[in-house]
N, C-alpha and C positions, 0 to 999 in steps of 0.2 A: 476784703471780699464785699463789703456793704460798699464800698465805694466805687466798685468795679461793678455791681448789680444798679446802683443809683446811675451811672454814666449809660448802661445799657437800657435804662430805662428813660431816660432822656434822649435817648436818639433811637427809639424804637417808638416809643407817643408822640414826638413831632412827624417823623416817616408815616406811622398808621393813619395819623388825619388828613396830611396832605394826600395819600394814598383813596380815602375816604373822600376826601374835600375836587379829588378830579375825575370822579365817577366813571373810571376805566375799568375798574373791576367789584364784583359783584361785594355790599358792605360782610354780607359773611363769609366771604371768601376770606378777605381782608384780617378779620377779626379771630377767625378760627386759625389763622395762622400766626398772628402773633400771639394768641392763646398759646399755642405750638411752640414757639420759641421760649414765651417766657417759662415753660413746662422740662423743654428741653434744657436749655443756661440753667435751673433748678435753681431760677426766682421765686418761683411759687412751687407750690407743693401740691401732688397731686391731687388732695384736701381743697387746696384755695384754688387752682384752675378751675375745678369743677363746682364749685361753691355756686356757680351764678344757675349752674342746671337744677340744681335741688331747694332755688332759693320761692319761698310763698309769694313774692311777686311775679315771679317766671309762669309758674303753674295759674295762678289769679287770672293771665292772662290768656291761655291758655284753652280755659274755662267759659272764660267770657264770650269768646269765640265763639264755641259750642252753642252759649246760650242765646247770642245776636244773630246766629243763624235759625236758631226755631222760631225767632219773633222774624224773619226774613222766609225763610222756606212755609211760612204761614201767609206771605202775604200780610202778615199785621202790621209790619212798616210799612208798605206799601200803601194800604189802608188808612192809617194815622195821619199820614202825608197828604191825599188827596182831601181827608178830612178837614187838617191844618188849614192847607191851601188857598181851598176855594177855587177861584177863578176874577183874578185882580185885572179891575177896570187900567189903571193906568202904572207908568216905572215905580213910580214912588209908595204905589199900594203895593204893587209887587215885590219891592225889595222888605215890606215891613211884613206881610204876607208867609216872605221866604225864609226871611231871616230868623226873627222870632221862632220859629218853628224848629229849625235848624239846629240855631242854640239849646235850644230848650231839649230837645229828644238827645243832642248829644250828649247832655249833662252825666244822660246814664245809660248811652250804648255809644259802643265803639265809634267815634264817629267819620270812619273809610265808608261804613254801609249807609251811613245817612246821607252823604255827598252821594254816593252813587245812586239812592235812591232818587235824592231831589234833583241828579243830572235831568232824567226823562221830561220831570214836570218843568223845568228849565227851558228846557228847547221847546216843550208842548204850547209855553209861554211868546215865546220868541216867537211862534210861528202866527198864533191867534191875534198879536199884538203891534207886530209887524219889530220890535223891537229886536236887534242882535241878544244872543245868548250871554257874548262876553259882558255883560251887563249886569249879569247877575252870578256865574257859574264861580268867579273869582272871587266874590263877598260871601256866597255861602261858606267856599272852602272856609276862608275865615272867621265867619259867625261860627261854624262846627268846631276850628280849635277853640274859639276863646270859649265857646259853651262848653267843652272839654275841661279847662281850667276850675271850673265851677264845682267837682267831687272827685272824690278819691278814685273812682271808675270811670271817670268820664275819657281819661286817656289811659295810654298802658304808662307815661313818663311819671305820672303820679303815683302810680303802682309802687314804679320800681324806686323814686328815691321813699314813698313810706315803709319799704321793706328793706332798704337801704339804713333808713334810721333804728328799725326795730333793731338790726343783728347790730347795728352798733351800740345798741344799750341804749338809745336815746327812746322816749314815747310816740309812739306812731301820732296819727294822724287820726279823727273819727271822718265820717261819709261826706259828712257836706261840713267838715272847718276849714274849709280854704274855701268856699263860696264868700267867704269875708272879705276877699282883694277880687275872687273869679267874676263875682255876679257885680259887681264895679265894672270893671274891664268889660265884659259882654256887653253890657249896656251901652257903655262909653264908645265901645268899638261898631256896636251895631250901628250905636246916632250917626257915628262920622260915614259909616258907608251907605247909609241911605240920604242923608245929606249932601255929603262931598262926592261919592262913589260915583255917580254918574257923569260928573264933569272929569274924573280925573280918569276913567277908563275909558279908550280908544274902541272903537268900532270894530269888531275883529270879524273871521268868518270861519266857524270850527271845520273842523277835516270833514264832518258829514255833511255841509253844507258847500262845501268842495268839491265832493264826488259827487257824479254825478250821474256814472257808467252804473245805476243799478239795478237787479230785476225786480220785473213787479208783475205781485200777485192779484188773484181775486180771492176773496175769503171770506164766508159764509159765517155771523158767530148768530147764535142761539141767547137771545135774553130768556136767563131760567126765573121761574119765582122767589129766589134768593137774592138774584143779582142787585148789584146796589146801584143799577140806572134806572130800575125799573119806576114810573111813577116820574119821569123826569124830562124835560123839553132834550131837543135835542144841544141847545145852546147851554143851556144848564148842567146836562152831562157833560161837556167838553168836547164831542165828537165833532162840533165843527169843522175846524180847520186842526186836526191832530197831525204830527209831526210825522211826516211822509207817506201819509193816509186820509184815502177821501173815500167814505161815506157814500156812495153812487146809489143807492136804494135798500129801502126798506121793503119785505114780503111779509104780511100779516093776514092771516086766515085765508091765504092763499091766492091775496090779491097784490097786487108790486104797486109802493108808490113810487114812483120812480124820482120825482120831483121834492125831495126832503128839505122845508124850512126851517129855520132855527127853532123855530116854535112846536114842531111837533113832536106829542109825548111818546115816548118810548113805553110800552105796551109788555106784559108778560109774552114770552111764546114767539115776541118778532123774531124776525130774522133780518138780521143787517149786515148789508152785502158791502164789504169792503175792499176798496183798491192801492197799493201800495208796497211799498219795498217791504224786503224782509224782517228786518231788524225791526219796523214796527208793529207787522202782524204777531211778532212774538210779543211784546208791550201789551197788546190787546188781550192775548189768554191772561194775563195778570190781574184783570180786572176781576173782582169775587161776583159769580152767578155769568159771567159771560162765557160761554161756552165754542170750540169748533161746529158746526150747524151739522155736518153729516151725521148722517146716524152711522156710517160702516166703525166709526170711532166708537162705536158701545159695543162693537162683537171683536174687538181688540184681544189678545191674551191679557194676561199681565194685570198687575196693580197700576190705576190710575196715574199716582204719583210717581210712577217709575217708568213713565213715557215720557220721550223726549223728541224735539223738531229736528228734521234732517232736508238736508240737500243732496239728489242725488240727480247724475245728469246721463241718458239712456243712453250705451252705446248701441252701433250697428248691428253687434252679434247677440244682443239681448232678445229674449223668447217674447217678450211683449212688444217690441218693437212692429211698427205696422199695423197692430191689433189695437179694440178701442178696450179701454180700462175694466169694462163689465166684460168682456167676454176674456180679456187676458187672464182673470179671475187673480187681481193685484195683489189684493190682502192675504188669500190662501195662499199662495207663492212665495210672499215675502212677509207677512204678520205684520203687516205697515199699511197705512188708508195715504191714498194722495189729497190733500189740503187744496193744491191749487197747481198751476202748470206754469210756467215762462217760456215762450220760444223765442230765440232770437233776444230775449232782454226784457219783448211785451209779455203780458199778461194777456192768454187762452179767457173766449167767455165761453159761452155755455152748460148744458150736464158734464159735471168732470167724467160718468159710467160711460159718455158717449163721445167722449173724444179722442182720437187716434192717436195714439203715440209716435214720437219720429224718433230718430237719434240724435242726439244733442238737446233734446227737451229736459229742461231743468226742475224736476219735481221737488216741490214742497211736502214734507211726507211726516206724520207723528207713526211713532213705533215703538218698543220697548227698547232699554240705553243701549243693547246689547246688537242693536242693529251694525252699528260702525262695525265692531267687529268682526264679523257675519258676511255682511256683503264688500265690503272697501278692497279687496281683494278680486272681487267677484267678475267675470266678464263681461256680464247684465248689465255693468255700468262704468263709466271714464272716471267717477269717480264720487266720493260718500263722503259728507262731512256733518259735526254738528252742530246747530243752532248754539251758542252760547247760552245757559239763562232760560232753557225751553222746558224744561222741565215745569209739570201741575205743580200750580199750588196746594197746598193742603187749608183749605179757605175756612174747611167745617173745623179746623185748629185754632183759627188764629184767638179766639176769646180765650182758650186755656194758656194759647202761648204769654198772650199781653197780662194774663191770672198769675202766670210764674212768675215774670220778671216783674210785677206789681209786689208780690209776698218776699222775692228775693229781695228788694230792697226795704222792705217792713222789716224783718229778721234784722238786717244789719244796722237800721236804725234804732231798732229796739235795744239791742244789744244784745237779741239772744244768740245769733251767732256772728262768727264773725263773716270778713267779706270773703275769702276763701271758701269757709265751713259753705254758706250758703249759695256761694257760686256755684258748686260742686254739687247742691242738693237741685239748683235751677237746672244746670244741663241733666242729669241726671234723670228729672221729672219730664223735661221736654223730650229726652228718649224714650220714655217708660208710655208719654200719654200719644206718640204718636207724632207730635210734633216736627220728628226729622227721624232720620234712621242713621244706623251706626256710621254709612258710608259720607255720607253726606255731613257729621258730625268729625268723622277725621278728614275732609277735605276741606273743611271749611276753616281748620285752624292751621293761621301763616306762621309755619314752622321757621319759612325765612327770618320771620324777625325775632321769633322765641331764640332763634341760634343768635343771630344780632346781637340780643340782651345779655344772653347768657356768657359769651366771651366777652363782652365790653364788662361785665362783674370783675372775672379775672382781669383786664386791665388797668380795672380801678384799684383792686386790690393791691396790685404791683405798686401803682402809684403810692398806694399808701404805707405797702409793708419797705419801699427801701427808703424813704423818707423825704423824696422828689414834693409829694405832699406839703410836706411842711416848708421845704426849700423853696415852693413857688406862694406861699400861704405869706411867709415871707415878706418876700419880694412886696406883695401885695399890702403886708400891714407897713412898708417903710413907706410907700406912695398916701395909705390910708393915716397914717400919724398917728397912730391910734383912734382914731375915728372910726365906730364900729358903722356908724353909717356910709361913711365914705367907702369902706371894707366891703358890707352891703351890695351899694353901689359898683365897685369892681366888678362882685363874683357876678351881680345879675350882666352884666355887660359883655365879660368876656364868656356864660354860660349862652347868650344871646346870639353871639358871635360863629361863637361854634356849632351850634343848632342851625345855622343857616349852611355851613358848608360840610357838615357832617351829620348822621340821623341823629334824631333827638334824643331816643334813648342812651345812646352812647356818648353824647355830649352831657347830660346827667350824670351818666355813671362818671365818665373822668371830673368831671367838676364837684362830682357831693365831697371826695375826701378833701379836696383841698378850701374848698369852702368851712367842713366841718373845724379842721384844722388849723384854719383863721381865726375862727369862732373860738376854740378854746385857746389858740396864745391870748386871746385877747378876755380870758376868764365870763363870757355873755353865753347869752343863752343862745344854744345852734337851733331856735325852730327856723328864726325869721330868715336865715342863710337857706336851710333845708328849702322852705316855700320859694323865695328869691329863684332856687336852681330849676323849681317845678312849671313857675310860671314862664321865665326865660327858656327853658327849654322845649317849652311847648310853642311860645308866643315866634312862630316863624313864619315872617309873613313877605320876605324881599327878595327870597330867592324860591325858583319851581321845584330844587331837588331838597329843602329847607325840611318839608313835610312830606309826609305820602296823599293827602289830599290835597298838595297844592300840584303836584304831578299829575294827579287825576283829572283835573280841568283844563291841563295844558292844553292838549290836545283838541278835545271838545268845544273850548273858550278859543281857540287859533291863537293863545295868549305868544307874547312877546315877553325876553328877558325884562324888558325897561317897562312893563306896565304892573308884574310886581313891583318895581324898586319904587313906581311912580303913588303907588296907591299901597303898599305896602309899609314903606318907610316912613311917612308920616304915624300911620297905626303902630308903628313898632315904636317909635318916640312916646307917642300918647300911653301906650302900654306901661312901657318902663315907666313915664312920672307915676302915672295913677300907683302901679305895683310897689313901686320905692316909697312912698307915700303912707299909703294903707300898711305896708308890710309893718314896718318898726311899732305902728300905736294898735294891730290887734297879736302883736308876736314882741314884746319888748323886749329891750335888750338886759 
């Protein structure tokens, strides 16, 4: 029977990866079905399938989720970043600007939200500088894994194989003991791409810088006495030249200057009137103390933070149709203020109370979330969609939010609790102070890859309950000679291997048991294996579907397969030495 479960497991793990490796079908799809089988054949046991659902890495990450949303739905990433930042005079400032910053916040959040954050400021770059995006959007992704490497939270792949070691009876891992080989690599990796990075990345030209068919708005924001422009030229705030937004006049004390130099200081109480595409009038509410300038947005129902931006475009048989926006009486009819108008594609000027609605006018509109489904139905309109990401910030949070996730890593440093214990006490706090709300706290954790994790457990299990494990561990020590470095060297290679063509967590899970298993034929100690699987399966830098932030940039960056392999591959060489290196003299064998 063991040898008939050993053969099904050898032609079920090479199927799942190439399966995984030609991204035809979705990776949990994938994974929860050979979960399924091996549940079914009664490989594993209903016990050990499920094993990877109720495992303290799974939930860890879980958690984290949670709590990288209330430092994001606060605007305190947001915030941290523009802080970081600045406003870099030339590529080379820029990339040390970027990078740095990068690595460093992803050490201890998630870092999908940090790429995405520094997407904006990216192209904000690109536009004020004249420089392409792809210049920069490819090296963060990369400074965010390797500053990933650097603590036990900095990815979820470290999670999983320290919770991987614990149920195996080995000793976990503490917060920052792999910062011994991470913060090496980050460094090493940041130099080469501020260095080299520029000659070896191609000119690219992202999808929004492609399109070109967009509408545009005109958009009123209110500088309030909080806001963090206020006191600041306009060159120094950024407003410049912002990415698909111009700046066309300031109104202060009720005079217009129409003519705004870079030099002029931004005032409590202006009003700055801005013109541009959608996607970046949303970017604009993001700013903390900037505000939408009408006042009909204060006679709003609803709580603040639970309005969000919509498009809706007027049909013919609509009651407001013909009529101008004051007299249709907009808000009492529909509990939504119009922001701005597009006809035809332009951007409407004038009093938005005084001007005539037509059919097919594309209104920009804030309203409580429950608009979409309310009117999208409705006759009143051809059709209702939402702004992505429009939702208030909660700006008067964001000091408690950056207070939590500051004491959650105190706690776990200390050792008063552990990383779980205090994960669990941070989301928990950021719900209790206001931070985010329940809804927004279950949407915000990717269940897709918690299920990922959670079946690739049971696959590893397999692997190691019918002894496939040791049979490829093997294989591995007759090439190694007994050479536990040369051994070393394999598992990071082929752990490296498979992280490019398959997700990282699950290239982890298949490789910890047969790493571990190497490790004890060969009587040594399995930490330096254990790190080896952590760093290699993190360190994916030559393929786009390798990581989930290297995907993220694809598109934004216009990137090509050959300009990972180009700028990629080198980094992943450099990796490996440095890692194989470092690993043996602070993990000895």
């Amino acid at each position: 029977m063991i040898q008939i479960d050993l053969l099904a497991v050898a032609l079920i793990l090479p199927c799942s990866l190439f399966l995984l490796a030609s991204n035809r079908f979705p990776a949990d799809s994938i994974l929860l079905g050979v979960l399924s089988l091996l549940l079914i054949g009664g490989i594993l046991t209903p016990s050990e399938a499920l094993s990877g659902f109720s495992s303290p890495g799974v939930a860890t990450i879980a958690v984290l989720y949670v709590t990288v949303a209330g430092l994001r739905e606060t605007g305190a990433i947001a915030w941290l970043g523009r802080l970081l930042l600045g406003r870099p005079a030339n590529m080379s400032l820029a990339l040390i600007r970027l990078l740095l910053p990068a690595a460093t916040i992803s050490m201890l959040i998630n870092n999908s939200p940090v790429v995405a954050m520094f997407t904006s400021a990216v192209q904000d770059w690109s536009k004020r500088s004249g420089y392409s995006a792809s210049h920069f959007l490819l090296p963060l992704s990369y400074a965010s894994i390797m500053g990933g490497t650097c603590t036990l939270i900095g990815t979820s792949t470290n999670l999983v194989v320290d919770s991987l070691m614990r149920q195996s009876g080995y000793p976990g891992f503490d917060l920052f003991a792999i910062a011994a080989v991470g913060l090496p690599i980050t460094i090493a990796g940041c130099l080469y791409l501020i260095v080299l990075g520029p000659y070896l990345i191609s000119e690219r030209k992202g999808a929004i810088e492609q399109f070109s068919d967009v509408r545009e708005y005109l958009v009123e924001m209110l500088v309030k006495p909080n806001c963090e422009l206020s006191g600041q030229t306009i060159q120094d705030a950024g407003l410049r030249h912002l990415p698909g937004l111009f700046l066309i006049e300031i109104v202060r004390d009720g005079e217009i200057i129409p003519v705004v130099s870079p030099q002029t200081v931004i005032h409590t109480n202006d009003r700055l009137v801005f013109a541009g595409a959608v996607d970046s009038v949303v970017e604009l509410r993001r700013i903390r103390g900037l505000v939408i300038a009408t006042d009909q947005v204060f006679k709003l129902q609803g709580r603040d933070h639970e309005r969000r931006m919509f498009e809706a475009v007027i049909s013919a048989e609509s009651p407001v149709a013909g009529r101008n926006i004051r007299e249709a009486r907009f808000r009492h009819r529909y509990n939504a203020v119009i922001l701005s108008i597009a006809r035809n594609g332009y951007r409407l000027k004038g009093k938005i109370g005084d001007i005539v609605l037509q059919a097919g006018d594309t209104l920009l509109l804030e309203a409580q979330k429950g608009f979409l489904f309310k009117f999208r139905n409705s006759r009143d309109f051809l059709l209702v969609s939402r702004l992505e990401n429009s939702q208030n910030l909660r700006h008067n949070r964001a000091s408690w939010a950056i207070g939590i996730m500051v004491l959650m890593v105190i706690l776990i440093i200390s050792g008063t609790m552990n990383i779980l214990s205090a994960a669990v006490l941070a989301a928990g706090t950021m719900l209790i102070s206001g931070c985010l709300n329940m809804e927004i706290a279950r949407t915000s954790i990717d269940y897709k890859v918690l299920l990922v994790i959670a079946c690739a457990y049971g696959l590893g299990t397999a692997v190691q309950k019918v002894g496939l494990a040791d049979l490829l561990a093997a294989q591995g020590l007759l090439i190694a000679n007994g050479n536990p470095l040369i051994l070393l060297a394999i598992v990071y290679i082929a752990t490296a291997l498979l992280t490019e063509t398959i997700t990282n967590n699950a290239a982890a899970i298949v490789m910890f048991p047969i790493a571990m298993s190497g490790a004890q034929s060969l009587d040594v100690n399995t930490a330096p294996f254990a790190v080896a699987v952590m760093i290699a399966a993190s360190a994916s830098f030559v393929t786009p579907t390798g990581y989930q932030t290297n995907l993220m940039v694809f598109g934004p960056g216009g990137y090509r397969f050959s300009d990972y392999v180009k700028l990629g591959l080198p980094l992943s060489l450099l990796v490996a030495c440095i890692a194989l290196w470092i690993i043996p003299q602070v993990w000895s064998f």
